[in-house]
N, C-alpha and C positions, 0 to 999 in steps of 0.2 A: 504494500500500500504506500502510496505517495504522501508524504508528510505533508499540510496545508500550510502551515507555518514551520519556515526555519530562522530560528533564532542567532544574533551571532554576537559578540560583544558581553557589556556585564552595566549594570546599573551608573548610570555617569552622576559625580556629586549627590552619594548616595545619603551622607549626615542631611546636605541642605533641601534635596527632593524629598524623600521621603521620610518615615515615621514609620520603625517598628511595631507592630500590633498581632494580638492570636485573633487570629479565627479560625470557625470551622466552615470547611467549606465542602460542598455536595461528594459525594464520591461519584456521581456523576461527571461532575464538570472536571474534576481529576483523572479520569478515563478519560474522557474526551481527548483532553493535554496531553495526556499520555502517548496517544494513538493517533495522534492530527498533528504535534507537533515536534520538531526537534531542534536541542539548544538549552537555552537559558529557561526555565521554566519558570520565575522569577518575572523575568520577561513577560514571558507570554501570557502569564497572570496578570499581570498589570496593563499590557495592550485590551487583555480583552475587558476587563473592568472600564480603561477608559473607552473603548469604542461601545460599549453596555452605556454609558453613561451619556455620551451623545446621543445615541438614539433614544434615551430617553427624554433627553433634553429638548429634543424635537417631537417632542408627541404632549398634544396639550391634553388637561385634564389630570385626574389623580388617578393613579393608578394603587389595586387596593391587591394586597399580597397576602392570602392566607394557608396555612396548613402546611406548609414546606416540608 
């Protein structure tokens, strides 16, 4: 299978961009990464949170999330 995403490099001005934090996240969406992509996983976590975050940004109204 063809990887969707290939990752290359490592997080730039990593103290001033970002902020350490836990979370838990889907075992889903970590199969996905797994199998779709190759590289930085770091990365490619963080790309798809911000491309998640634009399209949200573009969609008016509330959007209401339950039972995860």
């Amino acid at each position: 299978m063809t990887k969707k995403i290939l990752v290359t490099g490592r997080l730039d001005n990593r103290k001033e961009t970002t902020r350490l934090v836990s979370i838990h996240v889907d075992k889903e969406v970590l199969d996905w990464i797994e199998e779709n992509t190759s590289g930085n996983k770091q990365l490619v976590f963080n790309k798809l949170m911000q491309e998640g975050v634009k399209a949200m940004n573009k969609k008016s109204g509330v959007v209401v999330i339950e039972g995860l």
